[in-house]
N, C-alpha and C positions, 0 to 999 in steps of 0.2 A: 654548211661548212662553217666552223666554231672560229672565231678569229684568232688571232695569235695573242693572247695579252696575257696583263701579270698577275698574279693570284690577287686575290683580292684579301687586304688585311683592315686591321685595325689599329689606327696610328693616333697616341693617345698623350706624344711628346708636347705637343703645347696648351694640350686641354687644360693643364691647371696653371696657367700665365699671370692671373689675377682671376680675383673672386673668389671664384672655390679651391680648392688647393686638395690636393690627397691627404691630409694630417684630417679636413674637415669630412672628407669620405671615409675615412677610417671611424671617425668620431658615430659619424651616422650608421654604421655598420647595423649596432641593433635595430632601428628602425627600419632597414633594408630585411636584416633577417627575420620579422617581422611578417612583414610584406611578402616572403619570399612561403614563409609558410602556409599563410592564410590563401595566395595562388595555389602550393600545393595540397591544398584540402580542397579547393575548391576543384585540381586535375581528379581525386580520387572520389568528388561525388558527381561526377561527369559531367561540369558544367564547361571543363576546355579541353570539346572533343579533338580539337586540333592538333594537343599536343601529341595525339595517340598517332598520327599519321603519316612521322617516317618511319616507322614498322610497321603499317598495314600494307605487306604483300601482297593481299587478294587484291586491294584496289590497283597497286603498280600492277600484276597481270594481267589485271583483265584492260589493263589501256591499253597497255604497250605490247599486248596479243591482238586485239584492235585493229590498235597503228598498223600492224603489219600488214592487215588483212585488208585493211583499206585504201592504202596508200599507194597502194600497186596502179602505176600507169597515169596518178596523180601530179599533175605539173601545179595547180592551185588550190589552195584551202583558205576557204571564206568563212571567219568566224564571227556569227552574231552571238554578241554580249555586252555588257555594258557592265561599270559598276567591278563590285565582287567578280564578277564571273567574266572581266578583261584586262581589268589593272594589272594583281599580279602575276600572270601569265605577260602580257607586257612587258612587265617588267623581264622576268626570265630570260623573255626573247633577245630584249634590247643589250643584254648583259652577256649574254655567251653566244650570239650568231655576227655573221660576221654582220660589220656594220652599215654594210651595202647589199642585205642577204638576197634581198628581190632583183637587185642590179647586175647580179653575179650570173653570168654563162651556165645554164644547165652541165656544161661538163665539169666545172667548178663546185658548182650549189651542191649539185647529187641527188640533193632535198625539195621539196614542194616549195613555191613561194609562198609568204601567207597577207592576207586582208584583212582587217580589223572590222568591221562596223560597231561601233559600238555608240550612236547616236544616229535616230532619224533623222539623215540630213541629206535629200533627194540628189544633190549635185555626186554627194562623194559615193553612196552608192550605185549611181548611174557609169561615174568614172572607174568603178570597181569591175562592174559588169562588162565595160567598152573591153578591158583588157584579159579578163578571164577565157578559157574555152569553155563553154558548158558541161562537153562530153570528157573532160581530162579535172574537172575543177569537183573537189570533197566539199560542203557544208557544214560545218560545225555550231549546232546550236547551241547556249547554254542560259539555261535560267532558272537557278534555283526553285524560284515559284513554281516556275512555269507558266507566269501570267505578266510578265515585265513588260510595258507595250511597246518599249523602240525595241527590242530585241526580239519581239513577233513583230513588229510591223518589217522589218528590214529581211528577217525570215522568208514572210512569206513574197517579197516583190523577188527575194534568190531564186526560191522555192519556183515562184511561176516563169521565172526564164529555163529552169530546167525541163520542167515540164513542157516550154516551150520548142524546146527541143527535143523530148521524148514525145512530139506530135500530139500532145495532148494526155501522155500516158503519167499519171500520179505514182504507179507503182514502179514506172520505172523510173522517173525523179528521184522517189523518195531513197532509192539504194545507193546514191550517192547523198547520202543524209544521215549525220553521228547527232544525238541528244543526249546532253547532258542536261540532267535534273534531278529532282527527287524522284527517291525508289516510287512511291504509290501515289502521292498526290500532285495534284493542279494539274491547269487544262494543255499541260504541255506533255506531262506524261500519259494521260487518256491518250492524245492524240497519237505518242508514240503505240500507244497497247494496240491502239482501233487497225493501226496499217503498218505494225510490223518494222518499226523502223528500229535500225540499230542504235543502242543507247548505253549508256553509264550512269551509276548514280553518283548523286550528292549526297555524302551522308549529312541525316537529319540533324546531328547534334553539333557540325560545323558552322559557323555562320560566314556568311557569303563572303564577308572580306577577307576572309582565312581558309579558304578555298583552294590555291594556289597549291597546294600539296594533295588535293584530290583530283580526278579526272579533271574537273575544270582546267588546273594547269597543266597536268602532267600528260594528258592525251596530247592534248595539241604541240606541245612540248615534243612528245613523241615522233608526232610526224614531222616534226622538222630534226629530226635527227642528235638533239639532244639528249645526252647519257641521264636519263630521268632517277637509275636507279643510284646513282653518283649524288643527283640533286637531292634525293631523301638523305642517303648516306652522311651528308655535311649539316642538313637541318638535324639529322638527329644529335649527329658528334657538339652543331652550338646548341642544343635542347639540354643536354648534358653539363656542359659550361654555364647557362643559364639559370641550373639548380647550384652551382656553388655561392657558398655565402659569400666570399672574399669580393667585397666591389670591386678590387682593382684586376679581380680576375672574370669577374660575371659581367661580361658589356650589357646588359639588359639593367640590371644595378646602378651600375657606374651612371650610364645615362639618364636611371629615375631621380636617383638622388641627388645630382648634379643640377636636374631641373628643379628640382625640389627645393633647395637651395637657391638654387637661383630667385624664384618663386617669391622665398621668404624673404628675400632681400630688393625686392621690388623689381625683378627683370623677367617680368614671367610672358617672354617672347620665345620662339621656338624657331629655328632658321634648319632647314637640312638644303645642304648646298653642294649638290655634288658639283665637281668641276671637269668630271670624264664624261662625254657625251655617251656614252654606253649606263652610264648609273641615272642619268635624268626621270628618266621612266621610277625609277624604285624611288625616285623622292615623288611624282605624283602617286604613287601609293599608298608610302608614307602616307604623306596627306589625308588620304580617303582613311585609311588605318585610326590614325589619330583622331581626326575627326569625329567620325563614326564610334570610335570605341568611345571618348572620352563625351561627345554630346550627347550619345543614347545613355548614360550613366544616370544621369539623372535630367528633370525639368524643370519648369516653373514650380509645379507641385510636387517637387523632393525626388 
């Protein structure tokens, strides 16, 4: 059940109070269009598969054909991942379910409550497992490799309480069991091939922390009753805003250059602060986002 809140904008009224100013955004424009091109050569020799992925309808069908077919009679869904493959589905969650979604009255909810694991950490999967039913409770696995080890280790202790209650039976465990991963490689898709379990891909050319718009987010997204094809629908409409040169119109701009800016002027701190407990989540994201994109950029050795 989606809470009741207010759209979500972009409010850009104090942003130039001192420091930067919109006359020195305007100034930097060429350097933004610049920037904005050399992104777009690099969209057309496929190195940001991401961007192609609120118009890949094959992958929304085949999730949210999935969801439906799994979620029937589902009161729990236990998601091992960690990383890429939990933040921002996390985030998603935090942003458009209500804010008490696991706390809510089945006649309320509608929807599956969901678990996170996404850290070996024996107490909170133990307190996961206290409250799940076995026979009503989905697994959702996700990891890109397929070799990630808190994300199989957490797997399989799910995994053997199910079986522990299929009497010892593996195959009938594994049919309350979704994988996400790569189409053909690593030892998580073998496993899926070897026993039949149902699964979704990661496309190869996405990288993990930009995931969130492939099954990784959009399945589980699904089963909790989240209008998924809505949520591609507005990442395509800002992907579009995103390609305008105009800073004062491309929030993706405005924000680089601002830092930029900032930067050269000796404040090269980064604060996201959200103040709605529904957006927290999207600033630990953030974080791993920024992080990740901007310290794999380069090393010690260039």
């Amino acid at each position: 059940m989606p809470a009741q809140t207010h759209p979500i904008r972009i409010d850009l009224s104090d942003f130039f109070a001192e420091h930067v100013t919109a006359k020195q955004l305007q100034k930097a424009r060429p350097e933004g269009k610049r920037a904005l091109k050399a992104l777009e050569k690099d969209e057309k020799a496929g190195r940001m598969d991401f961007t192609k992925l609120p118009d890949d309808k094959k992958l929304l069908d085949a999730s949210v054909k999935l969801a439906r077919k799994m979620k029937s009679g589902v009161t729990d869904v236990v998601i091992c991942g960690i990383g890429g493959s939990s933040l921002g589905f996390l985030a998603v969650a935090e942003a458009l379910l209500h804010p008490r979604h696991n706390a809510l009255p089945d006649s309320k909810r509608k929807v599956p409550r969901f678990h996170l694991l996404d850290n070996a950490d024996a107490d909170t999967v133990a307190a996961v497992l206290d409250i799940i039913n076995p026979s009503k409770t989905l697994v959702v696995v996700i990891s890109k490799s397929g070799s990630g080890g808190e994300t199989i280790a957490n797997f399989m202790v799910v995994l053997e309480r199910l079986v522990k209650h299929h009497k010892g039976s593996l195959p009938g465990a594994l049919k309350q069991v979704v994988a996400i991963t790569d189409p053909e490689n690593g030892a998580l898709r073998r496993f899926v091939n070897e026993h039949k379990v149902a699964s979704l891909p990661v496309p190869p050319g996405v990288g993990g922390r930009f995931s969130v718009l492939t099954p990784v987010g959009i399945f589980p997204a699904a089963l909790l009753g989240i209008k998924v094809a809505d949520l591609l629908a507005g990442a395509g409409a800002m992907l579009k805003r995103c390609h305008r040169s105009d800073p004062l119109v491309n929030p993706a701009m405005t924000t680089a250059l601002a830092l930029d800016l900032h930067c050269k002027a000796g404040r090269p701190i980064t604060v996201f602060m959200p103040y709605a407990n529904s957006l927290w989540r999207t600033a630990d994201w953030f974080r791993q986002l920024w992080a990740e994109s901007l310290g794999k950029e380069t090393d010690n050795h260039g």
